[in-house]
N, CA, C and O atoms as a printed pandas DataFrame, in Angstrom:
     atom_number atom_name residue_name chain_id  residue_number  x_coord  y_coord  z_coord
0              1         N          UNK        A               1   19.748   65.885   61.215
1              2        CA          UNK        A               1   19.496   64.451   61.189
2              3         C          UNK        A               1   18.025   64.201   61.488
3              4         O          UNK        A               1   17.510   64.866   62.387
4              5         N          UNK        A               2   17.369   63.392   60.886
5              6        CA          UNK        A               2   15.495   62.926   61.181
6              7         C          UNK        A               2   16.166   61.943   62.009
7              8         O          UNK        A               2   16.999   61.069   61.770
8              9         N          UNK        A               3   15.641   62.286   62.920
9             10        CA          UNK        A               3   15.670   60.803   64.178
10            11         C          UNK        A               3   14.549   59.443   63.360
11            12         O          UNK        A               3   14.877   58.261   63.460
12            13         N          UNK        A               4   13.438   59.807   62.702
13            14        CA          UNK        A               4   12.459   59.113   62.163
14            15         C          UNK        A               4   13.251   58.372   60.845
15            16         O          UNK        A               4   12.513   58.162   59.882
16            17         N          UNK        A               5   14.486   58.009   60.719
17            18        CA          UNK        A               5   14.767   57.752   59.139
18            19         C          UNK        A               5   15.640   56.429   59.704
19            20         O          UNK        A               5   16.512   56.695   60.532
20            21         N          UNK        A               6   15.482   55.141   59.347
21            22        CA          UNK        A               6   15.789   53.599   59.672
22            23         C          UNK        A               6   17.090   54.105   59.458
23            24         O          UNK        A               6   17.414   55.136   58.870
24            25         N          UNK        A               7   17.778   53.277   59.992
25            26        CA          UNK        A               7   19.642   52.595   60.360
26            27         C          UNK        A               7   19.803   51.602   60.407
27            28         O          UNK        A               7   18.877   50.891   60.796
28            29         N          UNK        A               8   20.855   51.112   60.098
29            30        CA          UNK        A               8   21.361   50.070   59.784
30            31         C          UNK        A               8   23.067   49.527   60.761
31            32         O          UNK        A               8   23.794   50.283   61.406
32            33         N          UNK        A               9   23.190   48.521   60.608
33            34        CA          UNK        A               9   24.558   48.344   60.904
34            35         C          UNK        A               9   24.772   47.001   60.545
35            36         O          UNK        A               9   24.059   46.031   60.804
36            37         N          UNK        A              10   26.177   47.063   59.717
37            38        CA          UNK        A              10   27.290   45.666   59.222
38            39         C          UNK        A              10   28.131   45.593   60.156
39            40         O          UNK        A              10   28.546   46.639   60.656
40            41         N          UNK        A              11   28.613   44.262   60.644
41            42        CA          UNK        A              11   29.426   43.892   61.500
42            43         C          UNK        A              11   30.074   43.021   60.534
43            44         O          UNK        A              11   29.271   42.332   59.904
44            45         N          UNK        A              12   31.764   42.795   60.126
45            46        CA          UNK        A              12   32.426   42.421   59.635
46            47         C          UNK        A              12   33.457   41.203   60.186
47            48         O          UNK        A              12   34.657   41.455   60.295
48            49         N          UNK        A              13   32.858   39.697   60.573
49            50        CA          UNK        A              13   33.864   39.253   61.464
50            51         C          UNK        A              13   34.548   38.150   60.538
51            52         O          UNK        A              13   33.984   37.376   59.765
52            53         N          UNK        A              14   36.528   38.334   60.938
53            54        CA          UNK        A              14   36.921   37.236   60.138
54            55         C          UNK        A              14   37.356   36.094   61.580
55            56         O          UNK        A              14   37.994   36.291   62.613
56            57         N          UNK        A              15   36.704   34.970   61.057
57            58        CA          UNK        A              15   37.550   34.194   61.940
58            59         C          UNK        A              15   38.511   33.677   61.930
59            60         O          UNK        A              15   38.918   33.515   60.780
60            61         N          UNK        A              16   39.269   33.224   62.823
61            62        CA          UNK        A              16   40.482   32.213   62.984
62            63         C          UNK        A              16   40.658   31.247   62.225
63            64         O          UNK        A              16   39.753   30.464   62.513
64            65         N          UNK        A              17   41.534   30.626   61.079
65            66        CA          UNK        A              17   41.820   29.458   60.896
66            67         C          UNK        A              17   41.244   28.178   62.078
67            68         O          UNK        A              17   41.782   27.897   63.149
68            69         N          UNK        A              18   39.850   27.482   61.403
69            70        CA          UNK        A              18   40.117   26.589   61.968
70            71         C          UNK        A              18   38.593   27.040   63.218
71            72         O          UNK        A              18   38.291   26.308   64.160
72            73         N          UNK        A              19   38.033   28.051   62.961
73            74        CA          UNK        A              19   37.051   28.555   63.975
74            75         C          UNK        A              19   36.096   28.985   63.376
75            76         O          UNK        A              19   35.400   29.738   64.058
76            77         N          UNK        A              20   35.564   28.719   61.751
77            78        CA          UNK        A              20   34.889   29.863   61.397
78            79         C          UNK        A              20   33.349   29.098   62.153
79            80         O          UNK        A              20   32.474   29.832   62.612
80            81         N          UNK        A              21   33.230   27.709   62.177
81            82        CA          UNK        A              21   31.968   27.165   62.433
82            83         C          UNK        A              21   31.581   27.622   63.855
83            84         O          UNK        A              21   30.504   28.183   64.057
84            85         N          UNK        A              22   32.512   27.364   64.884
85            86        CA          UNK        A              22   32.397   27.579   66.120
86            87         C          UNK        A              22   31.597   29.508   66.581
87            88         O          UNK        A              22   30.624   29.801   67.276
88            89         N          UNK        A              23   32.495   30.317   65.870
89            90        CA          UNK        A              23   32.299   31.403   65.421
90            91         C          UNK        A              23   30.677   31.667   64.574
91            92         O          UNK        A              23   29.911   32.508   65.045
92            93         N          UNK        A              24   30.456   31.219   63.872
93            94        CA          UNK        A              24   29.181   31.120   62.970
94            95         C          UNK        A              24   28.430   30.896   63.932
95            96         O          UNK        A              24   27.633   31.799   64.186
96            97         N          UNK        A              25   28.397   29.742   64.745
97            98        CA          UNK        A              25   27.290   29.240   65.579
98            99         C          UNK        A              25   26.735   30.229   66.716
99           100         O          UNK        A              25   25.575   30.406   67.087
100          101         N          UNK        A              26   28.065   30.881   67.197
101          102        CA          UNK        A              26   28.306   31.688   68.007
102          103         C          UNK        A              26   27.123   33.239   67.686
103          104         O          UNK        A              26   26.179   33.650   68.360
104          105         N          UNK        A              27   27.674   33.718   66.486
105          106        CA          UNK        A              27   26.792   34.986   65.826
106          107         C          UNK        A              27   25.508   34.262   65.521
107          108         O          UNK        A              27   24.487   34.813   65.932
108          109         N          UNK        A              28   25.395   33.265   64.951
109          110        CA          UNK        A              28   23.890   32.867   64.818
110          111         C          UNK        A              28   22.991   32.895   66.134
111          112         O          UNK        A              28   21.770   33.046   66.096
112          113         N          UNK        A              29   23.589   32.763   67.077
113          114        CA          UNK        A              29   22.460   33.085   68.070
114          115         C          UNK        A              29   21.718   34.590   68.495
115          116         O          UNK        A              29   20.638   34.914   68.988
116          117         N          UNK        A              30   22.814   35.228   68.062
117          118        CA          UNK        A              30   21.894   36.620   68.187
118          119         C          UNK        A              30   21.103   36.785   67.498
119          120         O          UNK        A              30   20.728   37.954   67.406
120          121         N          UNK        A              31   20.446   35.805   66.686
121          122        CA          UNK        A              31   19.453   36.564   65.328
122          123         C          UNK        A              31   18.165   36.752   66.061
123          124         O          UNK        A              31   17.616   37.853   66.091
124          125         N          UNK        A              32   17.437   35.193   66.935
125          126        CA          UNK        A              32   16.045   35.169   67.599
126          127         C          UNK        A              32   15.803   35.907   68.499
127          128         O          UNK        A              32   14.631   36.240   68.675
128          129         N          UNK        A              33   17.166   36.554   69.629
129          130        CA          UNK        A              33   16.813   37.375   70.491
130          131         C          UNK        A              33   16.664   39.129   69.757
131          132         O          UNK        A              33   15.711   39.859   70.030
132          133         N          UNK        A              34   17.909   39.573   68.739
133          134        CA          UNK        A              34   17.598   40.454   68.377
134          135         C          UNK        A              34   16.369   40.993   67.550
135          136         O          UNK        A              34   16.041   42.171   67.689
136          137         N          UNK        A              35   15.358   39.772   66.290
137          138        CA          UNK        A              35   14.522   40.036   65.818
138          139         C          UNK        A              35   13.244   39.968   66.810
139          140         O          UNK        A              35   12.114   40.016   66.324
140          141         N          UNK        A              36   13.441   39.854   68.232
141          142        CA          UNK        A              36   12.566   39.746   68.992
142          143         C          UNK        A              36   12.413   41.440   69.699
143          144         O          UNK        A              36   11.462   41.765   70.409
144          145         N          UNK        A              37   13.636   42.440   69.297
145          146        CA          UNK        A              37   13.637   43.061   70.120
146          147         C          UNK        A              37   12.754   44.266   69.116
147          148         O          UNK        A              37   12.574   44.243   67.898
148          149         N          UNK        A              38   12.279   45.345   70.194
149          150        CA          UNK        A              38   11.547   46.383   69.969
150          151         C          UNK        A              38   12.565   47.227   68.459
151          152         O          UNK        A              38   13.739   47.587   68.374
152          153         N          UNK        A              39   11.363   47.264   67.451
153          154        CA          UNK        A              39   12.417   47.993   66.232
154          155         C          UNK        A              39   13.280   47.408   65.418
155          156         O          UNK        A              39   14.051   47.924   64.610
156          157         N          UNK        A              40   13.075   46.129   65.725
157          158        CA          UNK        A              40   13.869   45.330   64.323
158          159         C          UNK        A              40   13.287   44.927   63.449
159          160         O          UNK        A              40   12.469   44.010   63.376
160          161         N          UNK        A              41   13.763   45.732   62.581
161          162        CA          UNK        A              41   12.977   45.669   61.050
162          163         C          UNK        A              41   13.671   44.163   60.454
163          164         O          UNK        A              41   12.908   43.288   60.045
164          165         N          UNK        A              42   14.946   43.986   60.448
165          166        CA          UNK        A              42   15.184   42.503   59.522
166          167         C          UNK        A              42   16.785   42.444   60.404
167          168         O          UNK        A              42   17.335   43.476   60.790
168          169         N          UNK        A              43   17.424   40.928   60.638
169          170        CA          UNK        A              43   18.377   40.794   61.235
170          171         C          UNK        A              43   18.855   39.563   60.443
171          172         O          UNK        A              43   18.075   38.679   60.088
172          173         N          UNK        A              44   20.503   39.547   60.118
173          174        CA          UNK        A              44   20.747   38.532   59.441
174          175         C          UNK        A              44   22.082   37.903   59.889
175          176         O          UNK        A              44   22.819   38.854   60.148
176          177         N          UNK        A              45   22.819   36.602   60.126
177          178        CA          UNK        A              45   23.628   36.466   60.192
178          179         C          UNK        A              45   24.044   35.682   58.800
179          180         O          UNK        A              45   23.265   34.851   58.333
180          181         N          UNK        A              46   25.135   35.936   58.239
181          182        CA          UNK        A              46   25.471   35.342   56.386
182          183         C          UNK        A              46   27.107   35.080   56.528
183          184         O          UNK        A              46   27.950   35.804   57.057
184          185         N          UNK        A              47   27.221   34.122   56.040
185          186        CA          UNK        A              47   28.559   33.380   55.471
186          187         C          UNK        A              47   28.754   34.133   54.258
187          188         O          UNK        A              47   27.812   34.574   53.600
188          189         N          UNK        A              48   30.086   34.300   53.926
189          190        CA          UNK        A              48   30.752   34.811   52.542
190          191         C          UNK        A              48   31.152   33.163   51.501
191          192         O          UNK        A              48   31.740   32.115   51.766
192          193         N          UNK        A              49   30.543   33.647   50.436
193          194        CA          UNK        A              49   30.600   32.628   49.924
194          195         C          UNK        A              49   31.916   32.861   48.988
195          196         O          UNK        A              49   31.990   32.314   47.888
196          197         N          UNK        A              50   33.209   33.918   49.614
197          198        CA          UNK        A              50   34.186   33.555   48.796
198          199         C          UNK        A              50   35.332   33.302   49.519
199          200         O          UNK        A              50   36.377   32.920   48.993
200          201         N          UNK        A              51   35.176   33.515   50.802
201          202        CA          UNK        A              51   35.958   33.390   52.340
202          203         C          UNK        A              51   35.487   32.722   53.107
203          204         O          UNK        A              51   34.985   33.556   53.860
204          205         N          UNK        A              52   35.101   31.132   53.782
205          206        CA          UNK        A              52   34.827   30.988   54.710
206          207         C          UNK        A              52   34.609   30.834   55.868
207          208         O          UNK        A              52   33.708   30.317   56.530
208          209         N          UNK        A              53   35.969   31.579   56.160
209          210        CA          UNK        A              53   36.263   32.263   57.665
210          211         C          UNK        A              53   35.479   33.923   57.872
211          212         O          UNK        A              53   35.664   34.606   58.880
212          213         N          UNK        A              54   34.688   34.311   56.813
213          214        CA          UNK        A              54   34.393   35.874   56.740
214          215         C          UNK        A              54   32.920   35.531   56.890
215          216         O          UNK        A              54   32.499   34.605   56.197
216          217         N          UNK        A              55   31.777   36.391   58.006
217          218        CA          UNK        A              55   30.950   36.681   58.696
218          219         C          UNK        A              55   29.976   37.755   58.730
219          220         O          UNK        A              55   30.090   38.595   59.622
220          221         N          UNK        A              56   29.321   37.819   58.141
221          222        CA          UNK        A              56   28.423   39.743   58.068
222          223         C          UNK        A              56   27.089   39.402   59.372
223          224         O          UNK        A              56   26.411   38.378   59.456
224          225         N          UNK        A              57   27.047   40.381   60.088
225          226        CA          UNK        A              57   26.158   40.656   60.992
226          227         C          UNK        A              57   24.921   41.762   60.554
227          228         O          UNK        A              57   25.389   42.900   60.599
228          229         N          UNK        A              58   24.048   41.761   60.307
229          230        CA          UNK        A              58   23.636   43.085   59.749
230          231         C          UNK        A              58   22.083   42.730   60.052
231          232         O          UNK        A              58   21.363   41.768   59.783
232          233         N          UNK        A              59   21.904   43.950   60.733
233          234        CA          UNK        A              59   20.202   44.967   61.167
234          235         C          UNK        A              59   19.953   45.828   60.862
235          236         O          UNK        A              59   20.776   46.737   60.967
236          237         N          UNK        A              60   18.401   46.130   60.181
237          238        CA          UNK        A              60   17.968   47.417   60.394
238          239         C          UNK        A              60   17.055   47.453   61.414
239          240         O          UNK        A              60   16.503   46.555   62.049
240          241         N          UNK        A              61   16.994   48.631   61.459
241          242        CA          UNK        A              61   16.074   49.166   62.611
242          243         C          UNK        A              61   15.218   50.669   62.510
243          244         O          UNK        A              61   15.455   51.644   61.797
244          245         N          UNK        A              62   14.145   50.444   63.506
245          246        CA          UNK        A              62   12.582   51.353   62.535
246          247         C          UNK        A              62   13.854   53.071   63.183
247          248         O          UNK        A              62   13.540   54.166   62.718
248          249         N          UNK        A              63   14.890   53.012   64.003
249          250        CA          UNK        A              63   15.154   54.123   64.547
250          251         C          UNK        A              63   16.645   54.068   65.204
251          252         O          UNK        A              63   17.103   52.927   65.273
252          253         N          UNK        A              64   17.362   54.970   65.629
253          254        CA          UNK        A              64   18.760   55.022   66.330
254          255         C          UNK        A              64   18.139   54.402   67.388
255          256         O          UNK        A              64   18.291   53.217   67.094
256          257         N          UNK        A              65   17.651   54.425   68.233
257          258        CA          UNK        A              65   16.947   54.434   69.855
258          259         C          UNK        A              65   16.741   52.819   69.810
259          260         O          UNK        A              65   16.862   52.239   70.888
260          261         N          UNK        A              66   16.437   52.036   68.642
261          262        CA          UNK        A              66   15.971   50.967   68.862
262          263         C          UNK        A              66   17.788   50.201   68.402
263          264         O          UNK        A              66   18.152   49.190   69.003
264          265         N          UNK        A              67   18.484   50.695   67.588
265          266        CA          UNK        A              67   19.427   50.026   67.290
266          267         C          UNK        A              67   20.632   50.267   68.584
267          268         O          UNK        A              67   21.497   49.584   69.131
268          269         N          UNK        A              68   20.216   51.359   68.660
269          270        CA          UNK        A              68   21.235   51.369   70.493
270          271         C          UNK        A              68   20.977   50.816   71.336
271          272         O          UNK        A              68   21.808   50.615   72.222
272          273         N          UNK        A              69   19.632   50.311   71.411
273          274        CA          UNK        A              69   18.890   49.520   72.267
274          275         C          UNK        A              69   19.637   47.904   72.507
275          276         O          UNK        A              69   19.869   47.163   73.462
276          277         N          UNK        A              70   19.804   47.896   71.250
277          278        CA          UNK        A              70   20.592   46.485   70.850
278          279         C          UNK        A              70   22.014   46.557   70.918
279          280         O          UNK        A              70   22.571   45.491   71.180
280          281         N          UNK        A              71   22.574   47.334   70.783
281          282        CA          UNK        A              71   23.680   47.822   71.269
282          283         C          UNK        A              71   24.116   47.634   72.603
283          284         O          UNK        A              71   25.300   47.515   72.919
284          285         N          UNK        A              72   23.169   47.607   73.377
285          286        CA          UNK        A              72   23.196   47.766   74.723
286          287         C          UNK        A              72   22.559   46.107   75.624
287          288         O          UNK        A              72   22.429   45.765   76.799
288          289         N          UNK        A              73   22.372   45.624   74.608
289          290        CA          UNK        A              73   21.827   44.287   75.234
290          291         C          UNK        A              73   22.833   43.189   75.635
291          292         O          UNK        A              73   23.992   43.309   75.239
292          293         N          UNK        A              74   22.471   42.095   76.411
293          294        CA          UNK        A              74   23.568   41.565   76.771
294          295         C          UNK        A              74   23.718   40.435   75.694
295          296         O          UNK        A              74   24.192   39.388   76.134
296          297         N          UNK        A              75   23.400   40.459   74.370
297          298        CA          UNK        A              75   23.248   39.486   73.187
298          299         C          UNK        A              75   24.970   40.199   73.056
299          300         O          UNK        A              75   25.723   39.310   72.659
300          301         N          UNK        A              76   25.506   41.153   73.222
301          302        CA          UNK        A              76   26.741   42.263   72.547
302          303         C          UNK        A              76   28.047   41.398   73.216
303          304         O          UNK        A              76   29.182   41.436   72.742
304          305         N          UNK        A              77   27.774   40.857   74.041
305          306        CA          UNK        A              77   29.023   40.107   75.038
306          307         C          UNK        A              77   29.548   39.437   73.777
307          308         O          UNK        A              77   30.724   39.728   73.558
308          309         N          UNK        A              78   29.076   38.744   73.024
309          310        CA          UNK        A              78   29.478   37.578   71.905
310          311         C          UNK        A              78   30.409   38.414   71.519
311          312         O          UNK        A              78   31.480   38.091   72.032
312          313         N          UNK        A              79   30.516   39.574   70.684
313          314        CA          UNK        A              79   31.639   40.088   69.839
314          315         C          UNK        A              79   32.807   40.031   70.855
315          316         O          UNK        A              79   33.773   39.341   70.530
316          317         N          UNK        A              80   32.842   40.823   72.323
317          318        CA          UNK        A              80   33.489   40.118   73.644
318          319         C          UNK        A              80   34.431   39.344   73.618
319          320         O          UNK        A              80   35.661   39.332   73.658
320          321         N          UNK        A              81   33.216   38.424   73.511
321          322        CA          UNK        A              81   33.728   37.161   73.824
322          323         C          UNK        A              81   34.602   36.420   72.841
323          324         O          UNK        A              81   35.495   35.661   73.218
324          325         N          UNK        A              82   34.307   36.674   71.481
325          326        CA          UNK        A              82   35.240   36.070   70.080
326          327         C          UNK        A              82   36.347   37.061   70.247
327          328         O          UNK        A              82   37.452   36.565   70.030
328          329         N          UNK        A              83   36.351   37.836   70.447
329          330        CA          UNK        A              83   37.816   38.931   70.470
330          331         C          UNK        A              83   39.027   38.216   71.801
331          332         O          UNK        A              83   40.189   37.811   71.769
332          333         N          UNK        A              84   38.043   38.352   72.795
333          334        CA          UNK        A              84   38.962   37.576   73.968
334          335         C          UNK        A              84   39.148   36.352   73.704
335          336         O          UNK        A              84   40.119   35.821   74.242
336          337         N          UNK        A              85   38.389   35.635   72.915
337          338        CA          UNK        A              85   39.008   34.123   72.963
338          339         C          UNK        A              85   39.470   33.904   72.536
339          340         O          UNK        A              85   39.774   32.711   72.527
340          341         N          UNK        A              86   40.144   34.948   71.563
341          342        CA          UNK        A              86   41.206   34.396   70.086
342          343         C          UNK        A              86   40.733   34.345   68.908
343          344         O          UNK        A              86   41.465   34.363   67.918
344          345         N          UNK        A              87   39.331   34.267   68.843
345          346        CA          UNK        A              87   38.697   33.127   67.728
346          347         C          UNK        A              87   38.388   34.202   66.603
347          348         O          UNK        A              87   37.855   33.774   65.580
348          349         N          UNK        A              88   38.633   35.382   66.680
349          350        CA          UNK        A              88   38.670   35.972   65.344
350          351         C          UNK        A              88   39.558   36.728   65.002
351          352         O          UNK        A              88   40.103   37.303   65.944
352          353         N          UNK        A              89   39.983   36.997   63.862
353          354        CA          UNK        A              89   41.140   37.889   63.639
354          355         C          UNK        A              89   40.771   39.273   63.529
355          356         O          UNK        A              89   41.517   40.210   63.815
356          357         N          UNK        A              90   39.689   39.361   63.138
357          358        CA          UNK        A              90   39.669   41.059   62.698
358          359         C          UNK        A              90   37.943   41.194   63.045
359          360         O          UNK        A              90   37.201   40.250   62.779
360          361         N          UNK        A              91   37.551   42.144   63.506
361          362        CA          UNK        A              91   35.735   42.573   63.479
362          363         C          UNK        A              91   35.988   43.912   63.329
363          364         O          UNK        A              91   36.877   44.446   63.992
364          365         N          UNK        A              92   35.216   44.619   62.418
365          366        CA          UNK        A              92   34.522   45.714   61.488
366          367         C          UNK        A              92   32.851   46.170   61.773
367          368         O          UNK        A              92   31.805   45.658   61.375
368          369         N          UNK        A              93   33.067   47.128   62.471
369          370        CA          UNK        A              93   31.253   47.637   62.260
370          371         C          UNK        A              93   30.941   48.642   62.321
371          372         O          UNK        A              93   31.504   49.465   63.043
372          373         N          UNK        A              94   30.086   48.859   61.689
373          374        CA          UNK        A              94   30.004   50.305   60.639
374          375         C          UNK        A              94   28.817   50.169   60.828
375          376         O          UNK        A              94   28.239   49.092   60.979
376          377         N          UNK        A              95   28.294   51.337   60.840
377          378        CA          UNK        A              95   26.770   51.817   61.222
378          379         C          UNK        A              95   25.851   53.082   59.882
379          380         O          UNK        A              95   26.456   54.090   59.516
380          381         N          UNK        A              96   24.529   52.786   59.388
381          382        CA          UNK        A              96   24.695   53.624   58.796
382          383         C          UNK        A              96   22.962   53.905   58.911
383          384         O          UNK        A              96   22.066   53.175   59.335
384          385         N          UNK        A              97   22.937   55.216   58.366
385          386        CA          UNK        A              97   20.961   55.885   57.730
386          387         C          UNK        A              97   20.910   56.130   56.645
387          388         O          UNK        A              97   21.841   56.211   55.843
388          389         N          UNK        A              98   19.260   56.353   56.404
389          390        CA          UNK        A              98   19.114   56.414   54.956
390          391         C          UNK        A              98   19.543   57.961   54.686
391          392         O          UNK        A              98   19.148   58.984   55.244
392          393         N          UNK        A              99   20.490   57.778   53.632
393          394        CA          UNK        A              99   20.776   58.902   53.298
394          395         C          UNK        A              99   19.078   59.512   52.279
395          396         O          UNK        A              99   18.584   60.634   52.170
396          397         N          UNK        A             100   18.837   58.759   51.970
397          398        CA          UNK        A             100   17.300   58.963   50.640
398          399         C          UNK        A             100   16.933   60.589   51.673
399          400         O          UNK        A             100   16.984   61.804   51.484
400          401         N          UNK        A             101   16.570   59.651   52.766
401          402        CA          UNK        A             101   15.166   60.918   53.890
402          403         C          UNK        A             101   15.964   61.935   54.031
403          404         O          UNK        A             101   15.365   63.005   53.924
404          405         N          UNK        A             102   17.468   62.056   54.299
405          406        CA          UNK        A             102   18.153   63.377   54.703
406          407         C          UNK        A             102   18.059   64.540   53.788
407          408         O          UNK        A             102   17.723   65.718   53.906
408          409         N          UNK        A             103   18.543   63.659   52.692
409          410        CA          UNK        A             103   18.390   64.541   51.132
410          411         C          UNK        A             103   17.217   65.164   50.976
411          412         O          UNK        A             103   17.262   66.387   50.839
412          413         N          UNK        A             104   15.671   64.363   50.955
413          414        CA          UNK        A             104   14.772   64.752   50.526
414          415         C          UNK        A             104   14.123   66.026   51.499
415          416         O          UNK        A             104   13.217   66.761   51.106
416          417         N          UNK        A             105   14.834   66.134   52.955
417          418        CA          UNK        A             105   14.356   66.478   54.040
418          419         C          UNK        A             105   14.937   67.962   53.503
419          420         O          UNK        A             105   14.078   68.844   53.540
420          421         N          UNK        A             106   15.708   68.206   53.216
421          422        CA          UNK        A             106   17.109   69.144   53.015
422          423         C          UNK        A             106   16.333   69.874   51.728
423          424         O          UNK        A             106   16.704   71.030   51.528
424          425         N          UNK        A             107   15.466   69.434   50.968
425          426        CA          UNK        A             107   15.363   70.454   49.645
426          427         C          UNK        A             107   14.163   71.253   49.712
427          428         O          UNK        A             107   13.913   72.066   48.822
């Protein structure tokens, strides 16, 4: 693995009938603290425009170290907190690297 090769991670949240705004508002706040943090290359919170109870969370980051970093911040309580409160039905997150650098590293 190049520790030097960006990562990424999708967070998949569906909300509750009846919660997706409350929920939305909720993930939208992590965007200013996380693009503030050391190693964030781009941070997005996005509505599905074919579900509007469905939620994508998604960062990259210049490194693992900086995306664990965020991982570890207290911005992370929110997912927490929508799970304990009811307010979503399902969250998904999947983490990933560039496969491009591994390959090219490898030949």
């Amino acid at each position: 693995m190049n520790s030097l090769s960006t990562v990424s991670h999708c967070a998949l949240v569906t909300a509750r009938h009846g919660h997706s705004e409350q929920v939305g508002l909720r993930l939208s706040a992590l965007v200013r603290p996380a693009l503030g943090m050391p190693g964030c290359l781009h941070f997005a919170v996005q509505r599905s425009h074919g579900d509007e109870r469905l939620w994508q969370v998604a960062g990259v980051w210049r490194d693992h170290a900086a995306m664990t970093a965020w991982f570890k911040s207290p911005g992370m309580q929110v997912f927490s907190d929508l799970v304990q409160g009811l307010l979503v039905t399902s969250l998904d997150l999947h983490t990933f690297e560039d496969a491009a650098i591994e390959q090219a590293s490898a030949a």
